[in-house]
C-alpha positions as CSV (number, residue, x, y, z in Angstrom):
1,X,25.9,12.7,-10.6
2,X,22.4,12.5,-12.2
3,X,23.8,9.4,-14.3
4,X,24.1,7.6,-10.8
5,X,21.2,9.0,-10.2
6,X,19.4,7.6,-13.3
7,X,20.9,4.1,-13.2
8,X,19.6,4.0,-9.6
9,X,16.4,4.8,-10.5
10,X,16.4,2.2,-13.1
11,X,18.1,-0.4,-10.6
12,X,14.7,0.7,-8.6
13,X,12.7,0.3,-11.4
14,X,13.6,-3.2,-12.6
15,X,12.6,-4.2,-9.2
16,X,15.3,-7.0,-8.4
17,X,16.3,-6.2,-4.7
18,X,18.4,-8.0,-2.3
19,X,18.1,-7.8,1.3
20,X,21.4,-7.2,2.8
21,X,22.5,-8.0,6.6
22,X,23.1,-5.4,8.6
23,X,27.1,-6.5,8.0
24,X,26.7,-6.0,4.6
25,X,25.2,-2.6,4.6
26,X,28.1,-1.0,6.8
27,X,30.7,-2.4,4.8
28,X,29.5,-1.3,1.8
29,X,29.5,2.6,2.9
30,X,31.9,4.6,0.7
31,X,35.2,6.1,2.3
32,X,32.9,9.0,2.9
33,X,30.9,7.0,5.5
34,X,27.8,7.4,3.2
35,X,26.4,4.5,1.1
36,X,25.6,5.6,-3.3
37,X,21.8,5.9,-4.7
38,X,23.2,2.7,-6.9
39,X,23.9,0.6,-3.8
40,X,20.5,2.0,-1.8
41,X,18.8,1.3,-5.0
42,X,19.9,-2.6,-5.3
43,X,18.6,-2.3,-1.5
44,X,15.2,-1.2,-3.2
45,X,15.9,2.2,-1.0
46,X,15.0,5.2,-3.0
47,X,17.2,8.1,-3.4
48,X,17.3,10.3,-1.3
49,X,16.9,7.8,1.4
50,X,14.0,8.8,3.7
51,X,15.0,8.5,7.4
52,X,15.0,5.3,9.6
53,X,15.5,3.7,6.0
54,X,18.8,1.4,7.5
55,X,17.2,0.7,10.8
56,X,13.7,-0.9,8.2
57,X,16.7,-2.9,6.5
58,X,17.8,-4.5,9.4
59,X,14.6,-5.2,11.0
60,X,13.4,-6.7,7.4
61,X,16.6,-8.7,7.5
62,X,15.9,-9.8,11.1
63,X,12.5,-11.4,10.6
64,X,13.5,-13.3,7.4
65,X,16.6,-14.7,8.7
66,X,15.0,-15.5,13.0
67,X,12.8,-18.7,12.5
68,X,10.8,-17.2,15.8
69,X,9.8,-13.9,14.3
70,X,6.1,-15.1,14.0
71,X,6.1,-15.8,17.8
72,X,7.4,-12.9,19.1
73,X,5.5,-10.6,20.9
74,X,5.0,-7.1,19.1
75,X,6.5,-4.2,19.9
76,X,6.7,-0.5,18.9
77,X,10.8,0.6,18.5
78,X,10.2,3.9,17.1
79,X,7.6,6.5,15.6
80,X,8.3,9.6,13.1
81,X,6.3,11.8,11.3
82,X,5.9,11.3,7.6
83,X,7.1,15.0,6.2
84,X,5.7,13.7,2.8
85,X,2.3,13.3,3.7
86,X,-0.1,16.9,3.9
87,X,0.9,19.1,6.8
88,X,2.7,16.4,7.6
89,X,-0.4,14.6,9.1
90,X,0.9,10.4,8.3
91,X,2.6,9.0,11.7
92,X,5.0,5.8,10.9
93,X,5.5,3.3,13.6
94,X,8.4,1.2,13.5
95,X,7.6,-2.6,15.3
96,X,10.4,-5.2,15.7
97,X,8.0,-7.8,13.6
98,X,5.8,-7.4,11.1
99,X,2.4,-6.7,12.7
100,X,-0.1,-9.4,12.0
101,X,-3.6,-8.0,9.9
102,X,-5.5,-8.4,13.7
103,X,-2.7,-6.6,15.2
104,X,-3.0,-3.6,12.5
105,X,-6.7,-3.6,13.8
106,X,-6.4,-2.9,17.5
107,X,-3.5,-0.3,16.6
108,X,-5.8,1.4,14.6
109,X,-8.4,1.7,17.1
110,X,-6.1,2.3,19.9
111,X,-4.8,5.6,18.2
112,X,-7.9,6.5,16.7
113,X,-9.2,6.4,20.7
114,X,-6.6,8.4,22.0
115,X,-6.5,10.8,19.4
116,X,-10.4,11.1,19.6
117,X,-9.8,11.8,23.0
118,X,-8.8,15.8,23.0
């Protein structure tokens, strides 16, 4: 195991991803239903895969491959707390587009307004 482990850190490492389609990641699971730190690594996933890491893949895949990702309106699919981050004080939002540099702006104040609030 920690050869798999060390060629997947040096897949990471080399820094050559591809983005897969979310038809590609499922049929590449092993017969275990699980997918290997080599395969997650070629995905530029780290091992051990954090959480919501497939769902990011799919939305990254989405908005390269939908010629109308740029026009669509932003919205927030998800939140989770980043366990990494001290006491577990880092919140990641999950949007179906990548939020433009104005957007970031207002959703920073927004939070920082509620928050501020209490």
């Amino acid at each position: 195991m920690a050869r798999k482990v060390k060629r997947a850190l040096e897949q990471l490492a080399a820094g050559n991803f591809t983005l897969p389609s979310p038809r590609e990641i499922e049929a590449s699971k092993t017969p275990a239903g699980s997918w290997t730190a080599l395969q997650l690594a070629k995905w530029g996933v780290p091992w051990p895969p954090r959480h919501g890491w497939k769902a990011e893949l799919e939305r990254k895949w989405e908005a390269a491959n939908n010629p109308h990702a740029g026009t669509l309106p932003l919205m927030v699919s998800g939140i989770g707390r980043d366990e990494e981050a001290p006491r577990g004080a880092a919140l990641t939002f999950y949007f179906n587009r990548r939020p433009t540099d104005d957007e970031m702006r207002a959703i920073h104040d927004a939070v920082r307004e509620i928050v501020n609030v209490g």
